[in-house]
N, C-alpha and C positions, 0 to 999 in steps of 0.2 A: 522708769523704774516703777513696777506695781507695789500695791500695798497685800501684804499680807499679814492672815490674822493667826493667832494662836492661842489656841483655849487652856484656860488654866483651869487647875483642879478636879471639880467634876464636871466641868461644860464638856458639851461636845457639838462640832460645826457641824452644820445639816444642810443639802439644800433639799431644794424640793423635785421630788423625783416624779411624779404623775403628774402629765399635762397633757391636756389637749387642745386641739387647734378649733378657732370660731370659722366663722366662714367668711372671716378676713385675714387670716392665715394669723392671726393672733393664738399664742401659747396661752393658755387659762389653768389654774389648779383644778383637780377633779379631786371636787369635797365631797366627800358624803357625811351624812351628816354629823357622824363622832370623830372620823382620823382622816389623816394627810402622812401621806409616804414619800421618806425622804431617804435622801443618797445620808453617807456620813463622808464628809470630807475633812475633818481633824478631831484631835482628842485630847483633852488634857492629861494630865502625869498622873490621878488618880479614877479614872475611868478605866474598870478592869473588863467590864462583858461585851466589851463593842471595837470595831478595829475600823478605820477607814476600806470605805467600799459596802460595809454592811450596807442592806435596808432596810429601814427600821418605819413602825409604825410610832406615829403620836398622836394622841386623843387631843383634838382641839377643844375641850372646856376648858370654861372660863376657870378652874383650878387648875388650868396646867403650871401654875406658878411663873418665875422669871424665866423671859425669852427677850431674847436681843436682835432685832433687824440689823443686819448688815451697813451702810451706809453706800457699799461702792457696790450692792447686787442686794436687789428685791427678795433673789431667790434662798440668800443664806441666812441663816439665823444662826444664835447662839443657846443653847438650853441645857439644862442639869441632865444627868444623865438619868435618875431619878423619874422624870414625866416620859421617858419612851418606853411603850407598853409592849413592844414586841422587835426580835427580829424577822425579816421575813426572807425564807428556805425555800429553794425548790426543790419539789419532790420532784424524782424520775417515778415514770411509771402512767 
């Protein structure tokens, strides 16, 4: 039986959605130097502008306020809905 998590309020579960491989087939995030793009994988009951599946940008400064590591995956975090600065759309065209 796995564990699963469930974000209350305004958290919302994020993993990390940009990675690239070393040349030991190792996964690496690709930081640049303001944000990191993550998948959304849950939401709390007051989180109204984001849905599981978006992609959303987060500004990695030291103000991003409360973030929570996963314990059973490197890749997820927990965060206010608050510090994600964008969703990310693709155009046609």
């Amino acid at each position: 039986m796995g564990v699963q998590y469930l974000p209350r309020k305004d958290f919302v579960m994020l993993r990390l959605s940009n990675r690239e491989t070393n040349e030991m087939g190792i996964a690496l995030p690709q930081r640049s130097s303001s944000s990191l793009q993550f998948r959304v994988e849950a939401v709390g009951d007051d989180v109204r502008n984001l849905s599981v599946g978006d992609r959303v940008i987060v500004y990695a400064k030291q103000g991003m306020g409360d973030y929570y590591e996963l314990p059973t995956d490197s890749n997820l975090i927990l965060l206010r809905e608050e510090f994600i600065a964008a969703r990310v759309v693709e155009s046609e065209g």
